[in-house]
N, C-alpha and C positions, 0 to 999 in steps of 0.2 A: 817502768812497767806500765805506767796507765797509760802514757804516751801512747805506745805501743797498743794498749785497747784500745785507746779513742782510732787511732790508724785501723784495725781490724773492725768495728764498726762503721767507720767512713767508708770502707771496702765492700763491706757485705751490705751498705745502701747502695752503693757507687753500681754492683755487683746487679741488684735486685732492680735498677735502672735501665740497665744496658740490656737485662733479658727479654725486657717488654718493647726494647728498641725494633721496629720495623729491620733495620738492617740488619740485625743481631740474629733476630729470629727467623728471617732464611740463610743463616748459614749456620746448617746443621753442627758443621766442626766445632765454629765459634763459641754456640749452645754450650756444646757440648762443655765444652775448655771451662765455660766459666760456671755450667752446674757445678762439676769435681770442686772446682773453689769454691763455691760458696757452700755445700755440703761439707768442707773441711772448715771453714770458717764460722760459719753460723749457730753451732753449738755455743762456742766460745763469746762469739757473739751477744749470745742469749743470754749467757750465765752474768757477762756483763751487767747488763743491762737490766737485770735484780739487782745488783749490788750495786748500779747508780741508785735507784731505787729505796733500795733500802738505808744507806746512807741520808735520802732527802728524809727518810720516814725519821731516823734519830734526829736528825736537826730540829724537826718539827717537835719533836718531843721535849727534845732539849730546851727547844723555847718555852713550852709547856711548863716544864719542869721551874722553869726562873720566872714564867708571867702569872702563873695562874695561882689565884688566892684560895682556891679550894683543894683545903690537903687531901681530901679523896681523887682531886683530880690529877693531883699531883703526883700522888701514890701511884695511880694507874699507869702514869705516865712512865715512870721510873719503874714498874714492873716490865711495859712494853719496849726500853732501852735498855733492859737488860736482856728480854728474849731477842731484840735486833740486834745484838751484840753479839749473840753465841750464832744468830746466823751468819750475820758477818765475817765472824771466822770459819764458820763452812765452808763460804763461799769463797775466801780467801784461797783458801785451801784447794777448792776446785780448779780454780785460775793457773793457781801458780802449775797443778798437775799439768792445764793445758797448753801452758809457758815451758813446759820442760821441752827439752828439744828431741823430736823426736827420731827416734831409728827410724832411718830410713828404707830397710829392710822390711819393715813390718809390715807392709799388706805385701810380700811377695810370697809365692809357694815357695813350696823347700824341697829340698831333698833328703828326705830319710833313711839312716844307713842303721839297722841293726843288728848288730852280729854276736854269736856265742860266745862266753869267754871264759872262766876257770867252771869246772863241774862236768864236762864230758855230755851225755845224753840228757842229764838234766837240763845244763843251760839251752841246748838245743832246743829243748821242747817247751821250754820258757821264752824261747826268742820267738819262736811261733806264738804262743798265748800273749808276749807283748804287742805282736804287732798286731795283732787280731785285736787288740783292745786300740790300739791306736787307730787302727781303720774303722771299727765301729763309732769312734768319737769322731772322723770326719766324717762319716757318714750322719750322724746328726746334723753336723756344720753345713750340710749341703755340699762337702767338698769331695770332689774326685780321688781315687788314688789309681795310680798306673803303678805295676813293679815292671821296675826297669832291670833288674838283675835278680835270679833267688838262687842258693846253692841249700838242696833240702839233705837230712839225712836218708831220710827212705823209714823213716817210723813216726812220720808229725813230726819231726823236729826242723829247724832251719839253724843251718851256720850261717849263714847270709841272708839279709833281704834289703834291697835298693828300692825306694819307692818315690815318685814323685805323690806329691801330695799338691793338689791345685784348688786353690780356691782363696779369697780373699781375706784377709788376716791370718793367715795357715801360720806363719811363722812370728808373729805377735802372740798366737796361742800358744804353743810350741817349743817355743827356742828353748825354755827354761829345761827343757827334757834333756838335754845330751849330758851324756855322764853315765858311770858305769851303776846298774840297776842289779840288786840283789836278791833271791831270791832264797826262802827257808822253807824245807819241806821233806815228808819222809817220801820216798820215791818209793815208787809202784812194785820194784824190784829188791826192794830193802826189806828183809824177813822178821829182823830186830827192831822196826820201828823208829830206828834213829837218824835222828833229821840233818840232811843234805846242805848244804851250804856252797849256790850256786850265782855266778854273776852272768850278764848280759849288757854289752854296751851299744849306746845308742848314740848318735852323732846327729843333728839336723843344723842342716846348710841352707841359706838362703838361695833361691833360685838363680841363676847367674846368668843374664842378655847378653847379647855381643857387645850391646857396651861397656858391661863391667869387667868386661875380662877379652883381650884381644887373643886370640890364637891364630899365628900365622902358618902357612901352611909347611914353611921349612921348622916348626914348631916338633912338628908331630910327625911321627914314625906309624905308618897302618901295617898290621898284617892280618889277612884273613887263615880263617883254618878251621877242619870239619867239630861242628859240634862233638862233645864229647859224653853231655849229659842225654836225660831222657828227653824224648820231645816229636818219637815217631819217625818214620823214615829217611821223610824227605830234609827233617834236619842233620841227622847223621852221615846223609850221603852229600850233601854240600856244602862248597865253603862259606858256610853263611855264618859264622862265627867272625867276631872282631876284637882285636886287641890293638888298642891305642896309644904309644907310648910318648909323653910328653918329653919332650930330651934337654929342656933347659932345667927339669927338677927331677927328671926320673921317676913322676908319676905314671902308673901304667894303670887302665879301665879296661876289661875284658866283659863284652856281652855276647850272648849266644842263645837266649830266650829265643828271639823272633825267626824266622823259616829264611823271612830276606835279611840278607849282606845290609843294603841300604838301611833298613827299622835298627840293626843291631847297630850300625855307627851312627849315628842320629841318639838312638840312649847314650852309648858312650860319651858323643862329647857332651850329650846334657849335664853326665858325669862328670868329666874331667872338666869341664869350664864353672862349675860349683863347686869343687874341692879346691879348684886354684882362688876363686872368687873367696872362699873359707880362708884358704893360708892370707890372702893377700889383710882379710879382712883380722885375722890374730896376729898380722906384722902391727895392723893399725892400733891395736887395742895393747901390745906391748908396749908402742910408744906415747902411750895418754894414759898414764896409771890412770887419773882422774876417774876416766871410762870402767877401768876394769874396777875401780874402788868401788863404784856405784852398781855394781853386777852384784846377780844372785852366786854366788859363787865364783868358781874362775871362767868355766867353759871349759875345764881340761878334760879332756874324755874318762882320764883315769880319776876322776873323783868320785868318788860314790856318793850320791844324791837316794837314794831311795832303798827300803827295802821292804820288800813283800812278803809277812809271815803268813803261811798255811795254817798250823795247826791256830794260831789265835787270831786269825782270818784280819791280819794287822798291817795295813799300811804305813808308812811311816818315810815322813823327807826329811832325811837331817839336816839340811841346809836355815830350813825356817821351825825347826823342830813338832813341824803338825804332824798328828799320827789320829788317823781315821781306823775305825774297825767296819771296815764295808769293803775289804778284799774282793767279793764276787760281784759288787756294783765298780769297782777301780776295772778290774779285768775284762767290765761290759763295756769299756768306753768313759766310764762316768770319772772321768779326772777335771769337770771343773773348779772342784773345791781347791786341788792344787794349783793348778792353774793361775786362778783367782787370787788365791792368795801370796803365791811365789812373784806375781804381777804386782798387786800393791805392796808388798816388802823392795821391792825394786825401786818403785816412785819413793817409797820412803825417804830409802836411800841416796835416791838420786836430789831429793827436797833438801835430805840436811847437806849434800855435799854442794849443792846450788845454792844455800844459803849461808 
């Protein structure tokens, strides 16, 4: 491991050399290539480089401790080796997090897929109020959402919503959410008072490039056909609807949002080369138990991860067993708390299985 540091230090000097190089710095790309590296490296770097640090300070102490005739001085000494001691294993502890190896997924967008599922109009209108809570949380992030597909009921409610979500770390934030989300509540329509019992599942997929995922074109089956939902004239009277069908796995992506043919297969395969980019990536994670032992869960959609009580305004994620009573700041967005903490239960995990 320290190997390894002294290399990541030698780097981000080597790094901080070359930027100041006449050659280097007319060429923009170059620049560019070796900021990304040294802003991934130089944290690491840094943390280093107190625990060189702080290690010389205990030596000095140490000697302290066995030269020096004066027991107050030595006393102090031996106080200040014990406080260098407990930082020492902070810092340990920091390292080794930035030595975990990391997904590689994580600064990509995702794809957001959330849909209704046992409860009828309830979940409906709870698939609506989640997502509304997850787009106000990128929206703090400074991140984009596009819906790439919606199927509404026609009262607030959504059976469907597809969203790309863009923006950097979107899915290092994020991931931990897929899983089936429950929700407890007496509904609007309930005379008796007695409280509903409704789910919604949510799926987030890593963004998928053509290089992670090849789709060739004897791949895939197009057919167009006239919108069928709401969306004004000009979508109803043309064939600007698309249904893409994948034929080596019989995945099928149908969009129909956009007015143009072209906008609507352009979402689609953003779709269908994210779904396959997902299967490909849960063949990976079957074959390294390792990986999935070190997961906040499985990833299976049908697990249930959370549930939202109304009347006792009670969030709750069974997986790491936090329960927050701030229901109406979770549904504004405000999910850092889980976030945060479903993220470090994960390093945890991944420390003891690494060590």
């Amino acid at each position: 491991m320290w190997g390894k540091l002294e290399g990541v230090k030698g780097r981000v000097d080597e790094i901080t050399r070359l930027m100041g190089d006449p050659a280097v710095t007319g060429n923009s790309r170059e620049l560019q290539k070796l900021g990304r590296e040294l802003a991934e490296l130089k944290p690491l770097a840094e943390v280093y480089e107190r625990y060189r640090k702080l290690r010389q300070e205990m030596e000095e102490n140490r000697d302290l401790v066995q030269s020096e005739k004066d027991p107050d001085m030595r006393a102090l000494a031996k106080e200040e080796i014990a406080r260098l001691a407990s930082e020492e294993e902070r810092l340990e502890g920091e390292i080794r997090l930035f030595l975990l190896p990391k997904d590689p997924n994580d600064d990509k967008n995702i794809l957001m897929e959330i849909r209704a599922g046992a409860g009828g109009g309830e979940a409906s209108l709870f698939a609506t109020e989640l997502f509304r809570s997850y787009s106000m949380y990128a929206a703090v992030k400074g991140w984009k959402v596009e819906i790439l597909s919606q199927s509404e009921t026609g009262l607030g409610g959504t059976k469907e919503v597809i969203a790309m979500i863009e923006g950097k770390g979107a899915y290092s934030r994020l991931k931990f959410e897929s899983g089936v989300h429950r929700v407890q509540r007496v509904p609007a329509t309930e005379a008796g008072g007695r409280i509903h019992t409704s789910t919604v599942t949510v799926a987030v997929i890593p963004e998928a490039e053509e290089v992670d995922v090849q789709i060739g074109p004897e791949d895939i089956r197009i057919d167009v056909f006239r919108s069928s939902g709401p969306g004004g004239q000009s979508v109803n009277t043309t064939d600007s609807a698309v249904r893409i069908t994948h034929i080596p796995t019989g995945l099928v992506v149908t969009c129909q949002d956009e007015k143009s043919q072209l906008k609507n297969k352009s979402k689609a395969m953003k779709i269908l080369r994210s779904r396959l980019y997902d299967i490909k990536m849960e063949e990976q994670r079957s074959e390294r138990a390792d990986i999935r032992r070190a997961m906040v869960g499985t990833g299976d959609r049908s697990e249930r991860i959370r549930t939202y009580n109304f009347p006792q305004s009670r969030v709750t994620d069974h997986r790491i067993g936090l329960t927050v009573h701030q229901l109406s700041q979770v549904l504004n967005g405000g999910i850092d708390g889980f976030v945060d903490a479903l993220t470090a239960h994960a390093q945890v995990e991944a420390l003891k299985h690494a060590g």
